[in-house]
N, C-alpha and C positions, 0 to 999 in steps of 0.2 A: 260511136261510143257504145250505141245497145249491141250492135258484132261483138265487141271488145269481150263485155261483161257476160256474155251468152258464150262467148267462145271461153273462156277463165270455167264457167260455170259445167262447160265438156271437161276441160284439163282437171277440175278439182276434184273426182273422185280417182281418177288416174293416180293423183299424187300421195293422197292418202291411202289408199289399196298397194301401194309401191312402192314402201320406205325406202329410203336410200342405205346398203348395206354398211356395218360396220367392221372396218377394216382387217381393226384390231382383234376386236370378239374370239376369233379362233385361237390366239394366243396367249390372252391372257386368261389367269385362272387354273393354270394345270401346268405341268412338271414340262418342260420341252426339252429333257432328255430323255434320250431312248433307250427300252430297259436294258440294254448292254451297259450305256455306258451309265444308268443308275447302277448297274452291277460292275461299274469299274473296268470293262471289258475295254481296251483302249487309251487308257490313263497309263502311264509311264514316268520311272522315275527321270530327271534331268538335274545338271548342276551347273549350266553354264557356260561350262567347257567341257572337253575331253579328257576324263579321269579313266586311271586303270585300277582303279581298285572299286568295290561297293561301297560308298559311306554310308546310302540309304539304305532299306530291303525294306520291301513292299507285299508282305505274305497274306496266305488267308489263315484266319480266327477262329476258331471253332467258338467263339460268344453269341449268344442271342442277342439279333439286334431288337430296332427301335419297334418291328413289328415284325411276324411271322417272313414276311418275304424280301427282308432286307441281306444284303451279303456284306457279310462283315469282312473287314479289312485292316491288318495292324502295319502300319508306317513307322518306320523307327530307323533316328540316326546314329548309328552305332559308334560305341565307345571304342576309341583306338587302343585305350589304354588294357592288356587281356588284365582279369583277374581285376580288373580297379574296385570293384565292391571288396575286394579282399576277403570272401568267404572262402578260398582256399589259400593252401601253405603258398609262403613268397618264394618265388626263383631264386634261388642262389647264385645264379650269373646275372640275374637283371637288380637286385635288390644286393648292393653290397654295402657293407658297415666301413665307414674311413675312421681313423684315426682315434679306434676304441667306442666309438658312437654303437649304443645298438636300437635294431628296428625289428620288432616283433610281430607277429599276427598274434591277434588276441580271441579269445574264444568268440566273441561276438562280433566277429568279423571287421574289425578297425586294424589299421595298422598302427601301433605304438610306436612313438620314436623316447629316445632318452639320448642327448646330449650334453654329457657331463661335463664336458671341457670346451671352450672357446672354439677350436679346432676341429670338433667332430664334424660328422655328416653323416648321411643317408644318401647315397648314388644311387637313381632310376635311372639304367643306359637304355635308351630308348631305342636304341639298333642293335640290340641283344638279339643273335637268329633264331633265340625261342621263344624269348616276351617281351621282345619290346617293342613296339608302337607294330600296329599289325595291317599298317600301310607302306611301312619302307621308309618312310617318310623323303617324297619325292623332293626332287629340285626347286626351286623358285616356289614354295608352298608358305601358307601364315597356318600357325597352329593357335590355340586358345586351350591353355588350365584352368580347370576347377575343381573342385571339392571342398567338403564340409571339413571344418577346423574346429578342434577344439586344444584350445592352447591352455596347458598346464602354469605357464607362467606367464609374465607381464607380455612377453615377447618372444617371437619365433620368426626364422628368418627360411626364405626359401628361395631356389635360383634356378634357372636354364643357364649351363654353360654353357658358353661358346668363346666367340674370342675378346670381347667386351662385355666378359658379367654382369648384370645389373642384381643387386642382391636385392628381394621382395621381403621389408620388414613385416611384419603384420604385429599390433603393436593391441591390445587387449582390454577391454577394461573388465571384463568378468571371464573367470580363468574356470568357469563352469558351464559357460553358456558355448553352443556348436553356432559358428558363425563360416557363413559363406564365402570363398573365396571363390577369384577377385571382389565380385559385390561390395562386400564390407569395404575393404580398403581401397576400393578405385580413384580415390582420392591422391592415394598416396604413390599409387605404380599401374601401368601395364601388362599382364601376365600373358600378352602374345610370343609369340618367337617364330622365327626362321630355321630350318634348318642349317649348321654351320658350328664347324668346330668339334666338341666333343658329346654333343647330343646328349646331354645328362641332363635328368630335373634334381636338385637335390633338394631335401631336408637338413638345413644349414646351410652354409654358404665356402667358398672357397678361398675368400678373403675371411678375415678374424671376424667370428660370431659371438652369438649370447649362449651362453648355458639356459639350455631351453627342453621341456619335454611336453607331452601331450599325443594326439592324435590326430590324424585324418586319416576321412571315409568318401567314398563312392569317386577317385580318384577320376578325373574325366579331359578326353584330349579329346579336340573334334578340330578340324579344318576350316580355316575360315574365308580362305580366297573362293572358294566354290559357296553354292547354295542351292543347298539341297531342297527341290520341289518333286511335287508329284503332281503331272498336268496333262490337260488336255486338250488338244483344238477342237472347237464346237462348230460343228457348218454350217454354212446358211439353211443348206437346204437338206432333209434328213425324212426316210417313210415315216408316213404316218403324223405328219405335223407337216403345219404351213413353212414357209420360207420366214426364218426371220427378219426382223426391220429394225431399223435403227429406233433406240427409246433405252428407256429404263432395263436395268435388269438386277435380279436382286438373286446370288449364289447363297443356298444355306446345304452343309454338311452337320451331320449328328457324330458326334466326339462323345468317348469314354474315355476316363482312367483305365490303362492297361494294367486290369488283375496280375500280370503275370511277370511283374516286373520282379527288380533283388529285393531278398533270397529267393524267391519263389524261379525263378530263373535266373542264373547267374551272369552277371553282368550286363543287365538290360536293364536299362536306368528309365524314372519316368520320366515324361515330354512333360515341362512349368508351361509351355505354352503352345498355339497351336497359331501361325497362319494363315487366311488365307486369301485370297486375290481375286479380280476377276477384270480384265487387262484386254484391249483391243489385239487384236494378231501382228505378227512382225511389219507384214505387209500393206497393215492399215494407213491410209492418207493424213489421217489424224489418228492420233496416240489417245486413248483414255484409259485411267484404270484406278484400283483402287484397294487398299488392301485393309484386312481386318486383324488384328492381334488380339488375341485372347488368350486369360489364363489360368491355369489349371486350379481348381476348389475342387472340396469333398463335392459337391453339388455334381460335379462330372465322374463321381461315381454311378450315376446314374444316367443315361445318355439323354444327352444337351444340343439342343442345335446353335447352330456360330451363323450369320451370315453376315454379307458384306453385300452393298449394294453401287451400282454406280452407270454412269450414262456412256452408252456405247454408241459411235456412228456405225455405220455396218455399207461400205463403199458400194456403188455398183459393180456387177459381174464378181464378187468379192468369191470364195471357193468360205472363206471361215471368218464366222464372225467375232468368235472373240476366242480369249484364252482362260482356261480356270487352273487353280494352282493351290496346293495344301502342303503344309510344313510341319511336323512338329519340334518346331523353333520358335523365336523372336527375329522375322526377317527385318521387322523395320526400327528397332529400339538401338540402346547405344547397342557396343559390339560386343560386351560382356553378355548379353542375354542371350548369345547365340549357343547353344547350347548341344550336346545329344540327347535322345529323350524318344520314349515310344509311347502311342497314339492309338486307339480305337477308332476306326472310323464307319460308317454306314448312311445310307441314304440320302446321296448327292442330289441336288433340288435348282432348277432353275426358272425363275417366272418372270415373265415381261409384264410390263404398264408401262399404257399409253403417254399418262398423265404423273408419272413416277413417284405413285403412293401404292403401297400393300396393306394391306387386312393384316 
């Protein structure tokens, strides 16, 4: 037993002179993106699937970011609709008056409608080959309307034709107030559609309406079997940083209000909300992920950070560990929130913990 204790009494300064290292330490505490892809050098937009047109664009900003060496970056899903803020004169081929109906631009950039008669309308032909819808509007696609309403009277009626009209009552109770469509009335209709038939949105309906007049503003079609992200595979292993490991990770992006939205730029609508994600790779054994919705305040006139957090396994021999992904949408709300809308973005952040708490 005196060997035993004589012998513990050699190992014991060994053991205190010779902590046992900590794994994690080089990991956690600091950005483990590399400054490309904090510069966005690598991120690419995606939708899904395989589209021919751009719904997203992903440019750079001339804005001052969050600190001297941030690279700004503006995302935005672009309005299919040309001219939908209506700060310029309307198409005379895509904008036609039916049955003595008339539809105005007004000096403050609304489209007025007046329909005097039961019978009237307002025709938007969406496959107009100079203004209308400025994707083609392909095969097998789901579209989604919106715009700000303000209805002069009790009731105003709106349609997508095709071969089964469904006429969109929207029905009032303050004939002052600019109200949201679909939002307000989701109750009462669906304002999706398919391509099919005669590809017209109108103001009034096709079937006998109400004598109705008023306005709508920022006129907005976006796509909605696709989803537009902006993302990137992270690898395991990358200069100047450890191999990652599986644990915690918490993604944060810094968001602004895009100054340069309408008038200021015509027809670049703002993003209400912003996305974003941070998701195991396709090829992961197990699936985790997790996403963050947020949305737009005056408070993001000023840049905000967003993050989302969530627990990644990270496989052996894996090439990437996980996926990050930014919208300026509502990917995960009902389907009215999906929106077009542009984004300010800078200084992409990602941090591990062991123990999956942050500071």
């Amino acid at each position: 037993m005196k060997k035993l204790a004589f012998l513990f009494l050699l190992i014991l300064p060994l053991l205190v002179s010779c902590p046992i290292e900590d794994p994690f330490a080089s990991l956690e505490g600091t950005n483990l993106l590399s400054d490309n892809e904090q510069a966005f050098t690598g991120w690419a937009v995606e939708y899904g699937k395989t589209v021919s047109y751009d719904y997203m664009t992903f440019n750079d900003s001339t804005e001052a970011g969050p600190d001297s060496d941030s690279t700004v970056k503006r995302l935005e899903i672009v309005n299919l609709v040309p001219n939908g803020d209506f700060e310029n004169a309307l198409s005379a081929t895509a904008w036609v008056d039916v049955g003595g109906g008339s539809g105005t631009i007004s000096a403050d950039g609304h489209l007025n409608y007046n329909l005097p008669n039961t019978v009237d309308r307002v025709d938007f032909k969406l496959t107009d080959s100079s203004d209308g819808l400025s994707d083609g509007l392909p095969a097998n696609s789901t579209y989604l309307i919106h715009f700000n309403l303000l209805s002069a009277t009790a009731t105003s009626i709106f349609e997508y034709q095709n071969d089964s009209p469904q006429p969109w009552t929207c029905s009032v109770s303050d004939t002052t107030k600019v109200y949201l469509f679909p939002d307000y009335f989701i109750d009462s209709f669906d304002s999706t559609f398919q391509p099919g038939g005669t590809n017209i949105f109108s103001i009034g309906t096709t079937s006998t309406g109400d004598v109705s007049s008023g306005y709508i503003d920022n006129l907005r079609i976006n796509r909605t079997d696709i989803t537009p992200n902006l993302g990137i595979s992270v690898p395991v292993e990358s200069d100047g940083r450890d191999n990652l490991l599986s644990g915690t990770y918490r993604f944060t992006v810094y968001v602004k209000n895009d100054p340069a939205v309408t008038p200021v730029t015509a027809n670049r609508m703002a993003a209400d909300f912003v996305s974003i994600s941070i998701l195991s790779p396709d090829e992961a054994s197990v699936m985790y992920s997790n996403t963050g919705v947020f949305e737009s305040s005056s408070a993001w006139d000023d840049w905000t950070a967003c993050s989302v957090t969530a627990f990644i396994q990270i496989d052996d021999a894996a090439t990437y560990a996980f996926r990050l992904l930014i919208s300026p949408s509502n990917n995960s709300g009902a389907y009215y929130k999906r929106d077009v809308g542009s984004i300010l973005l800078a200084a992409p952040v990602i941090e591990y913990s062991s123990d999956g708490s942050f500071e």
